[in-house]
matplotlib code that plots the C-alpha trace (Angstrom):
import matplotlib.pyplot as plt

x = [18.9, 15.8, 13.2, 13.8, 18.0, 16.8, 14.6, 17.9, 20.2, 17.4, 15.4, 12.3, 9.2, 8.6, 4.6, 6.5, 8.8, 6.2, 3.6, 6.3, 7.9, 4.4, 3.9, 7.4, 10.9, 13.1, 15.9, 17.6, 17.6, 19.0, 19.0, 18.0, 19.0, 18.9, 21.3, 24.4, 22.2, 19.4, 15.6, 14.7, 11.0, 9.3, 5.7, 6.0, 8.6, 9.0, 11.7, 12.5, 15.5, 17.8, 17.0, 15.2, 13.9, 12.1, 10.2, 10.0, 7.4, 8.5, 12.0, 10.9, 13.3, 13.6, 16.7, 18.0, 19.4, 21.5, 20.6, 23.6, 21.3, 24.1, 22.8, 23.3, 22.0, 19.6, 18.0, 15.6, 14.6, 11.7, 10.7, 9.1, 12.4, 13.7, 14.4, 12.4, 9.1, 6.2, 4.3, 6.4, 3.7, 5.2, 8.7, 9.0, 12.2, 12.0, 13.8, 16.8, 17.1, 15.7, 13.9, 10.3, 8.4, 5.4, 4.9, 0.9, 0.7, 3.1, 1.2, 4.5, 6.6, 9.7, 12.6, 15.8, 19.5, 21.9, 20.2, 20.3, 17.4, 16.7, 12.7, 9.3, 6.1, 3.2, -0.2, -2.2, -4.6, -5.8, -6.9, -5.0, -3.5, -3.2, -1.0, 1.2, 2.7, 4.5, 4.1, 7.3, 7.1, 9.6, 11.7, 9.6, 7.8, 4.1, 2.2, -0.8, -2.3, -5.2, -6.8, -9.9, -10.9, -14.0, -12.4, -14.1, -17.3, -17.3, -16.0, -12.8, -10.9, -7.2, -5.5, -2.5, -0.4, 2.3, 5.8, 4.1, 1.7, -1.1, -4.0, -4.1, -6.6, -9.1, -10.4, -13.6, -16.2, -18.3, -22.2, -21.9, -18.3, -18.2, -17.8, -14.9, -12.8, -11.4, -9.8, -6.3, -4.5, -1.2, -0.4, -1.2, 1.9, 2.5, -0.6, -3.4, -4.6, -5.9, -8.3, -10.2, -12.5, -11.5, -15.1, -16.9, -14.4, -14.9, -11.6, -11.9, -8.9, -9.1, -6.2, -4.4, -6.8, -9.3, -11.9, -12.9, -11.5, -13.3, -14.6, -14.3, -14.1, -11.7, -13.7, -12.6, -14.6, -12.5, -12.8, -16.9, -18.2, -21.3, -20.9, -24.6, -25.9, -23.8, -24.8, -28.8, -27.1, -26.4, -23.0, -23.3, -24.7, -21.3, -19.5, -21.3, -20.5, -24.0, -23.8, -22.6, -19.3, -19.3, -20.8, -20.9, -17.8, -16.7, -13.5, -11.2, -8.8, -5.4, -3.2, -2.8, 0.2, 1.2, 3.7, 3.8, 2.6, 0.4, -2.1, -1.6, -3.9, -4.1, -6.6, -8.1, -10.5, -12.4, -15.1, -17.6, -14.7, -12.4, -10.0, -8.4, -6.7, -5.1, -4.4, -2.9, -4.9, -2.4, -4.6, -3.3, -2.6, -4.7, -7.8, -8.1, -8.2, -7.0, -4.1, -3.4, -3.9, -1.6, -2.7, 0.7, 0.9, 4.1, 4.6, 5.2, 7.5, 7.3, 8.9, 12.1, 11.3, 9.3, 9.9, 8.3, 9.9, 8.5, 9.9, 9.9, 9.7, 11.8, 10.2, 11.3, 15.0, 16.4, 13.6, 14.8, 13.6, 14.6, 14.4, 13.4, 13.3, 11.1, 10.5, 6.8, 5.7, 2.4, 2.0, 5.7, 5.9, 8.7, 12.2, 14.8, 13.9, 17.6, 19.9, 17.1, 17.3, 15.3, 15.7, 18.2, 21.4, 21.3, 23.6, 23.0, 23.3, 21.4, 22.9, 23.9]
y = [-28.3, -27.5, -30.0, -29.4, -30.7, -33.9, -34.7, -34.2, -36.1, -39.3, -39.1, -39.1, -37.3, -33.5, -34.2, -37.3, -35.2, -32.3, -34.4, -36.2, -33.1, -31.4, -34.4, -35.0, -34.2, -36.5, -37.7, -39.8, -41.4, -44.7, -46.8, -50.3, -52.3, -56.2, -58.1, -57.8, -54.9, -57.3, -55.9, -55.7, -56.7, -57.3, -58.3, -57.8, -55.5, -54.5, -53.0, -54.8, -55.4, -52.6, -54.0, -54.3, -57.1, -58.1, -61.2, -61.4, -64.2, -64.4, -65.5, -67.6, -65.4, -63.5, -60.2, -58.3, -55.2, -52.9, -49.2, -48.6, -50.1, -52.7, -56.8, -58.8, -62.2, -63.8, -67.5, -69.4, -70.7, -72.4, -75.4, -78.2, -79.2, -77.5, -74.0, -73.8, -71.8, -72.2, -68.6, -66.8, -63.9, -62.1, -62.9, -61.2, -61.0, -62.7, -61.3, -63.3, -61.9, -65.3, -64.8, -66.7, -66.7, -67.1, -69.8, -69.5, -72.3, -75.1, -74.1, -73.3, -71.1, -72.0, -70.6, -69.3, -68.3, -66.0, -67.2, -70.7, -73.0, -74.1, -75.7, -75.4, -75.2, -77.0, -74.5, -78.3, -77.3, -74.1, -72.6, -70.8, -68.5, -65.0, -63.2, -63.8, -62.4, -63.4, -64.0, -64.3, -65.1, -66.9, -67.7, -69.1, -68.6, -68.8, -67.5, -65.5, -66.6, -64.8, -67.8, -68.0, -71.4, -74.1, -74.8, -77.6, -76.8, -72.8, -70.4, -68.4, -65.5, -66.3, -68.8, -68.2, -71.4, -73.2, -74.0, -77.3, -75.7, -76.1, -74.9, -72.6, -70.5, -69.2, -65.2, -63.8, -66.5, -65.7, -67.5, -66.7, -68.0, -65.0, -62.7, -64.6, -63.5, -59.6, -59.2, -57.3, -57.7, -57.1, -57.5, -54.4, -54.8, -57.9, -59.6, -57.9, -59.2, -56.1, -57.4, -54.6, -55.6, -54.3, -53.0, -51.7, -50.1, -51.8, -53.4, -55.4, -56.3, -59.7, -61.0, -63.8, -66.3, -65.2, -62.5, -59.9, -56.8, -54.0, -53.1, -49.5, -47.6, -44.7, -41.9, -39.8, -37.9, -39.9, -43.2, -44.4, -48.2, -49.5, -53.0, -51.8, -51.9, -55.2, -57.1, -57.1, -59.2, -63.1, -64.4, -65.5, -62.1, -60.4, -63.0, -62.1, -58.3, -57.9, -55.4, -52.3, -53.4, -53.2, -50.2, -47.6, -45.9, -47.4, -47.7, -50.4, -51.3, -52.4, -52.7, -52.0, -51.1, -50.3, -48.5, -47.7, -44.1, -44.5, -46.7, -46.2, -47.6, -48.1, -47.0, -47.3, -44.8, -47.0, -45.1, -46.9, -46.9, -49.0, -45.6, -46.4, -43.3, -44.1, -42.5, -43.1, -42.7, -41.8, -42.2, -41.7, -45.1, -44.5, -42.7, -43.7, -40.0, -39.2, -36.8, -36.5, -38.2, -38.5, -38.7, -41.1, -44.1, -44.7, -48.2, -47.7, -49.9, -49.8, -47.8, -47.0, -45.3, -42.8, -42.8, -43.3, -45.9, -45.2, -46.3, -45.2, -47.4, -46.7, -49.0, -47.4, -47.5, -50.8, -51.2, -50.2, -48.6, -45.5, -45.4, -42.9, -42.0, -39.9, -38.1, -36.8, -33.4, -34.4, -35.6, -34.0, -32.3, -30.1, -30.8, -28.7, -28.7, -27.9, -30.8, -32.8, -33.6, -30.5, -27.9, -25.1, -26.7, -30.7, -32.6, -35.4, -36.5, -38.9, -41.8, -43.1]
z = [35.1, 32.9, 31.9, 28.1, 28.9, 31.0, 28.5, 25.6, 28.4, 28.8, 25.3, 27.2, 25.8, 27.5, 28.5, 30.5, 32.6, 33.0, 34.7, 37.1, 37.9, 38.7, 41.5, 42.3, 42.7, 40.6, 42.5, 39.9, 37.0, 35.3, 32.2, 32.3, 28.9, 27.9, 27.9, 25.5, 23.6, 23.5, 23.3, 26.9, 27.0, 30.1, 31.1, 35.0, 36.6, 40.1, 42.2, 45.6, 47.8, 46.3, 43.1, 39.9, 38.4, 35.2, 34.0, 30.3, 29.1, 25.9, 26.4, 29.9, 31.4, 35.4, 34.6, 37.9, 38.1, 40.3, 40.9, 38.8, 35.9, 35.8, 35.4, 38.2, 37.1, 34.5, 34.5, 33.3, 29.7, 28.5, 29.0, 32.3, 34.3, 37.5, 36.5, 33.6, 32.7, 30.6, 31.5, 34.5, 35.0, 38.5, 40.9, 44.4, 46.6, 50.4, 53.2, 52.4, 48.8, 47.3, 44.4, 44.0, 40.7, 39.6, 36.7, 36.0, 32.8, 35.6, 38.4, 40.2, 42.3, 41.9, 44.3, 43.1, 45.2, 43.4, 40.0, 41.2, 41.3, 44.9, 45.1, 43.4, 45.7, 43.6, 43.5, 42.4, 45.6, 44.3, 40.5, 37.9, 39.7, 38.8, 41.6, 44.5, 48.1, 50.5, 54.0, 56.5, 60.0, 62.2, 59.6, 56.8, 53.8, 53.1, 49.7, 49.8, 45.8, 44.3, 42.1, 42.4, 43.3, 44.7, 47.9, 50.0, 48.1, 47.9, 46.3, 47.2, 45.6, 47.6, 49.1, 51.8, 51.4, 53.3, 52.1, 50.8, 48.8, 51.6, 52.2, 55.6, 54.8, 51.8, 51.6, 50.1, 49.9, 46.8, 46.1, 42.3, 41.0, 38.2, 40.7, 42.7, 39.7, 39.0, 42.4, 42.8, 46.1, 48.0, 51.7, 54.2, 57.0, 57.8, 58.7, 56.5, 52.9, 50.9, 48.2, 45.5, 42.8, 39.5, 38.2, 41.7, 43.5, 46.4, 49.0, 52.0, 54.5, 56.2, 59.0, 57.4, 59.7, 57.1, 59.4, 57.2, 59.0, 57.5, 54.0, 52.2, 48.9, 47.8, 47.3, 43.9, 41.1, 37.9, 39.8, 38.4, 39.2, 37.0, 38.7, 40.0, 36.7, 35.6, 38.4, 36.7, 34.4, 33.8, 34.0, 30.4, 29.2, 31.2, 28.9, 25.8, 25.5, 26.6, 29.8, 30.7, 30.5, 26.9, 26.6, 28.9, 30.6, 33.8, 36.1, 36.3, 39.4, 37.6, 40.7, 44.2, 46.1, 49.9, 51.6, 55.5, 54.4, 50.9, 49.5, 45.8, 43.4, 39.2, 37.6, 33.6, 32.7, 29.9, 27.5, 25.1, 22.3, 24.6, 25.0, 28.0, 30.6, 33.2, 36.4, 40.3, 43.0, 46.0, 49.6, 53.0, 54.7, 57.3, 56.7, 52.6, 51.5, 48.5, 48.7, 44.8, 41.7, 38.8, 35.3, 33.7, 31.9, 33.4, 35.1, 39.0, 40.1, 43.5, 46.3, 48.3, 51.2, 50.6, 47.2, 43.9, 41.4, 38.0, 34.7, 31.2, 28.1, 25.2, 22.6, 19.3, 19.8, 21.2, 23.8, 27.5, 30.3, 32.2, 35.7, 37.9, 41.6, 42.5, 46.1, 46.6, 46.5, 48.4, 51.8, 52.5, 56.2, 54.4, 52.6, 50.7, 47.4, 45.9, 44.9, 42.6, 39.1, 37.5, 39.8, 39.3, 41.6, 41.3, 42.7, 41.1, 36.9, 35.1, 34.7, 30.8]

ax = plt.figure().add_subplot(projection="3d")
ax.plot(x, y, z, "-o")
ax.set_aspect("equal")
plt.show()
């Protein structure tokens, strides 16, 4: 199947296709639309657990999906009761399929079971926060929450917290607060806490009993830090517009994520006009080389197995997504390379 018909077949823009099928074989693809025909509008999406899931802040709502592209539940509405959201910003699947979300304004994470509220776990301890992970070990749930935070007269970028919302532990003491915020993070295995700072390109990886493990950069020619040059600066001149930030072209960490194989990271290429590029920056797991990058604005949405989960916005016509798997052409030890959606004998069909 050429490029040109999978591009008739899923109304997706050619330049879109042409830069996943340069990186990747696309193994499938599915639509995602809301519910009865609805908009589907989404501020956080991820794909865990066999499934997809959206949380759309403006109607204070958490939308699953099968593969298939077929809803499996929706809850929540607005409002300050049990099951109800003021600002739910990011959900995650545990082991057990239970969904936990986010709810930045309530300072909650509240617990649902097949769409059913179960518990909330109160974040009062800790600051705003901004993200969330979790942590499972012998048969619980604990929260790794990046919010930064004066803990016990310091301040701390993340907090891992028990079932109760307690403190166990806080990660990356800072002495000036301004630079305790801008962190992204997501958990390496089971027991690491991968932490990068959006303007210097700089991670570190602490154990969950909070030793800093090792620090380390990824190394790339489109990935340029100026946090140098912005450190010269007062906090309230940062605030102000008045250092390089503002005006010079730098490098922004969006996101991090981890698989047993890749450490993929999001970046925005920002120039003195505020265009923004962005681009992936796929590194080997263990050694933090940088095996390709991918210039896309496509949303990744996470991984099964080994492969790529990246969806595509439709927002002038009913606003959906298309969803597509994606198997790696880099970093492969070999594969057959027939029976993928754009090569000459697929096997499979997009799905409508």
């Amino acid at each position: 199947m050429t490029c040109l018909v999978l591009c008739f077949l899923l109304n997706v823009d050619p330049e879109v296709l042409n830069v996943l099928e340069k990186h990747f074989f696309i193994e499938s693809a599915v639509e995602i639309r809301g519910n009865e025909g609805d908009p589907l509008v989404s501020n956080y999406f991820t794909y865990d657990n066999n499934q997809i899931l959206f949380v759309d802040q403006f109607d204070k709502a958490v939308s699953v999906y099968g593969e298939s592209g077929r809803m499996l539940t929706r809850f929540g509405k607005q409002g300050e009761g049990p099951g109800e959201f003021l600002n739910p910003i990011m959900a995650r699947f545990d082991s057990e399929g239970r969904i936990h979300v986010l709810d930045s304004m309530r300072g909650l994470i509240q617990v649902f079971e097949d769409g059913e509220y179960q518990k909330a776990i109160s974040l009062s301890r800790i600051g705003t926060p901004e993200s969330f992970f979790l942590v499972e070990k012998r048969g619980s749930v604990e929260y790794v929450v990046i919010a930064p935070f004066t803990f016990k007269g310091q301040m701390f970028t993340a907090f891992l917290l028990s079932e109760k919302g307690e403190v166990i532990q806080a990660f990356d003491r800072h002495e000036m607060v301004y630079a305790a915020y801008g962190w992204q993070g997501n958990i390496r295995g089971d027991n690491e806490l991968l932490l990068g700072y959006t303007y210097d390109n700089s991670f570190q990886v602490f154990n969950l009993d909070g030793k800093l493990v090792k620090n380390f950069r990824i190394r790339h020619p489109k990935i340029q830090s100026i946090w140098k040059d912005v450190k010269e600066y007062s906090e309230a001149e940062i605030i102000r517009g008045r250092s390089p930030l503002s005006k010079e072209p730098y490098t922004a960490l969006f996101e991090i994520l981890t698989t047993d194989r890749f450490l993929v990271t999001s970046w925005t290429r920002m120039n003195s006009e505020s265009v923004s590029h962005h681009f992936y920056a796929v590194s080997d797991h263990k050694t933090g080389e940088v095996i390709q990058d991918i210039e896309t604005d496509l949303p990744l949405f996470g991984f099964k197995d080994h492969q790529f989960i990246f969806g595509y916005y439709h927002k002038e016509e009913n606003e959906y997504f298309t969803i597509f798997f994606c198997t790696p052409k880099f970093g492969l030890d070999g594969g057959k390379e027939s029976g993928r959606l754009g090569s000459n004998e697929p096997n499979r069909s997009p799905a409508k």
